[in-house]
C-alpha positions as a Python dict, from the first residue, in 0.01 Angstrom:
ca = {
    (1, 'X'): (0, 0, 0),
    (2, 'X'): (-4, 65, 373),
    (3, 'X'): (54, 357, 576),
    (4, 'X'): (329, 237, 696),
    (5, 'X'): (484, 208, 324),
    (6, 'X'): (385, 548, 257),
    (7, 'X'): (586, 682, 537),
    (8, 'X'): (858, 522, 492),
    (9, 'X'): (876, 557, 86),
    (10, 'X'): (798, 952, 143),
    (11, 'X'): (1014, 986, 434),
    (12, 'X'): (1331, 795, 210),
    (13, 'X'): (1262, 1006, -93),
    (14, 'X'): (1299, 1331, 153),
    (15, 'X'): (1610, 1230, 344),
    (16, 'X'): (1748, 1114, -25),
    (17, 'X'): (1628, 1309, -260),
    (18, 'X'): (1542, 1707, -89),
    (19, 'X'): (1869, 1586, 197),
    (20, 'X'): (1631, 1688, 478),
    (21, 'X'): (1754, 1619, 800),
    (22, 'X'): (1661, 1230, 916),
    (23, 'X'): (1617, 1363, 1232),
    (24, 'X'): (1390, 1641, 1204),
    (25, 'X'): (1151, 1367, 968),
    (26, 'X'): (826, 1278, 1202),
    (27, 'X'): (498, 1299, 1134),
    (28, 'X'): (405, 1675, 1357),
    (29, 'X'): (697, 1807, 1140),
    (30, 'X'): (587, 2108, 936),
    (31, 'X'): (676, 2156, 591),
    (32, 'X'): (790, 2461, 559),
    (33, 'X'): (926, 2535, 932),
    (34, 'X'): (1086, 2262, 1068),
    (35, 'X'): (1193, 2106, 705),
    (36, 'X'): (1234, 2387, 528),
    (37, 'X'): (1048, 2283, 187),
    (38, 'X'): (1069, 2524, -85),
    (39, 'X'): (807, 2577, -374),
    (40, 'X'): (1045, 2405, -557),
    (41, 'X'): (1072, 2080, -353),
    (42, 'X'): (649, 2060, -321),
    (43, 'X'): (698, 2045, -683),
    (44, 'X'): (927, 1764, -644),
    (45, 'X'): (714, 1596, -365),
    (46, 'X'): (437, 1609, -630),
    (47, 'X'): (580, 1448, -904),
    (48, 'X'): (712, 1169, -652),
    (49, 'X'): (390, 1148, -542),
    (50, 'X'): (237, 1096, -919),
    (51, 'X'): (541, 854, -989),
    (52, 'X'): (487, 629, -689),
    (53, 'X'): (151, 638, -558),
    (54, 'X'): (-77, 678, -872),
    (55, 'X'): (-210, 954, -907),
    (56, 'X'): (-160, 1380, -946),
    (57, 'X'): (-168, 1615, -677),
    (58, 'X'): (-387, 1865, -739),
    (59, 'X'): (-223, 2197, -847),
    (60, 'X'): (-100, 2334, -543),
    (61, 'X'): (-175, 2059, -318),
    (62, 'X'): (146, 2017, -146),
    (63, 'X'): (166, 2330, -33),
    (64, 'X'): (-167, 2386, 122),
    (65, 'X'): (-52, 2107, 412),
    (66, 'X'): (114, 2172, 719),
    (67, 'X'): (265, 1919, 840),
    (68, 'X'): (419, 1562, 733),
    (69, 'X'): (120, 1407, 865),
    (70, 'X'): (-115, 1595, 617),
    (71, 'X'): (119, 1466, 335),
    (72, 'X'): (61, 1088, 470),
    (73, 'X'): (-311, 1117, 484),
    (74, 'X'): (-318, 1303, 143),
    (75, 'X'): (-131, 1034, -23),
    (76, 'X'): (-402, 740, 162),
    (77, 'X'): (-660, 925, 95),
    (78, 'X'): (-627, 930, -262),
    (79, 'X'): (-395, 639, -402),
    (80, 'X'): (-516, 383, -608),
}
């Protein structure tokens, strides 16, 4: 999988699934200030994450990274 088909599967389930705002979605965006993301939706990212990419976040994970750029490099970093 490339980057490029993490972004955009991340970035869909996002504007789909936690109704983000498309527009606020780039990669300097921070989680919890310019998207808002609740404990509830890292919890959601996470199982997303273990659902499409392989593998599960470590406990907490998700909510240790800033920005939507940390979530991209998490998810490259450690999919099979």
């Amino acid at each position: 999988m490339t980057r490029q088909d993490i972004r955009q599967s991340l970035n869909d389930f996002f504007v789909n699934h936690l109704e983000y705002d498309e527009a606020a979605i780039r990669p300097e965006a921070s989680l919890k200030e310019d998207l808002g993301m609740t404990s509830l939706d890292a919890v959601e990212t996470s199982l997303f994450i273990r659902s499409n990419f392989g593998f599960q976040p470590e406990r907490g994970a998700i909510k240790s990274l800033q920005t939507l750029n940390d979530v991209y490099n998490y998810i490259e970093q450690n999919a099979q």
